[in-house]
C-alpha positions as CSV (number, residue, x, y, z in Angstrom):
1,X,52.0,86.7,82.0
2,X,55.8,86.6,83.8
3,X,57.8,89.5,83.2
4,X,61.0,89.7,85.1
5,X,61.4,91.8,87.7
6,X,65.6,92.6,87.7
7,X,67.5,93.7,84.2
8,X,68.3,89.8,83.9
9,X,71.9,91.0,81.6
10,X,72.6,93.8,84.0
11,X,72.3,91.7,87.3
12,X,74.9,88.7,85.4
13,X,76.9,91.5,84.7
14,X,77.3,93.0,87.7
15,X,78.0,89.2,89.3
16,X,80.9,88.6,86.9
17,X,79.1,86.7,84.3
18,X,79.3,88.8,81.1
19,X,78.1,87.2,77.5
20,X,81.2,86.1,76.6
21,X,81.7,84.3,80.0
22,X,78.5,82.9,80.1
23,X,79.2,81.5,75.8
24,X,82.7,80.3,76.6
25,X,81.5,78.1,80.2
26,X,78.4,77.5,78.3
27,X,76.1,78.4,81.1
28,X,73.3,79.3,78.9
29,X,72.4,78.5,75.3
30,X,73.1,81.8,72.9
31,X,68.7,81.3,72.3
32,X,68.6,81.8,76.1
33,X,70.6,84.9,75.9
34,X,68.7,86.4,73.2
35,X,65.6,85.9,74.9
36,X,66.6,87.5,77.6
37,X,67.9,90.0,75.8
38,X,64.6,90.3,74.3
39,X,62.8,90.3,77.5
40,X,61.0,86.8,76.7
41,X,60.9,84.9,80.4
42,X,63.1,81.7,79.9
43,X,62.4,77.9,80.9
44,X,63.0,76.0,83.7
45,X,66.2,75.5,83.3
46,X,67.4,78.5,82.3
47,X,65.7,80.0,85.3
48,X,67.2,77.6,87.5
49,X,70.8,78.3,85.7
50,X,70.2,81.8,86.7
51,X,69.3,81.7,90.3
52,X,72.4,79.5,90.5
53,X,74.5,82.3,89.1
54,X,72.7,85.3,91.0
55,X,72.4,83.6,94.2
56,X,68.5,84.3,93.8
57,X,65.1,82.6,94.1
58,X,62.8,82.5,91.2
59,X,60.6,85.7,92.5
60,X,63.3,87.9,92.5
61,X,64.0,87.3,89.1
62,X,60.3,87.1,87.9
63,X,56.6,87.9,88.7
64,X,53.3,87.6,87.3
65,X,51.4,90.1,85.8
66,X,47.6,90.0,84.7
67,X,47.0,90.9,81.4
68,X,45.0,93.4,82.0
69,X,47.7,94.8,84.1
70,X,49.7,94.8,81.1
71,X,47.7,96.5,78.8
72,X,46.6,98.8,81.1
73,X,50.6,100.0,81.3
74,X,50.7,100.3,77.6
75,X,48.0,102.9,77.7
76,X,49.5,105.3,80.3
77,X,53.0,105.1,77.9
């Protein structure tokens, strides 16, 4: 499963690309944003939109977890 690995709104923020920048230039779709948002792990091209924008390759915005990782973290909470 790929979870990502920065706080993908915070990190566009902090660049200068804030929701209604990102609408108005049309640099992602608003689905894109909500899954974000949402914590869902994008496409390919919204991936590649955002390394664009953050100056970043793909691992530093994502990673893989097992799933037994995962549900192993939803134990300990």
């Amino acid at each position: 499963m790929l979870k990502y690995k920065i706080d993908v709104m915070e990190t566009l923020k902090e660049a200068g690309y804030n929701t209604t920048r990102i609408r108005k230039e049309k640099l992602i779709s608003e689905g894109g944003l909500q899954s974000i948002r949402e914590g869902k792990v994008v496409g390919a091209k919204i991936l590649d939109t955002l390394c664009t924008l953050l100056d970043m390759q793909p691992g530093n915005i994502i990673k893989y977890v097992e799933k037994t990782e995962e549900k192993e973290t939803h134990k300990n909470v």
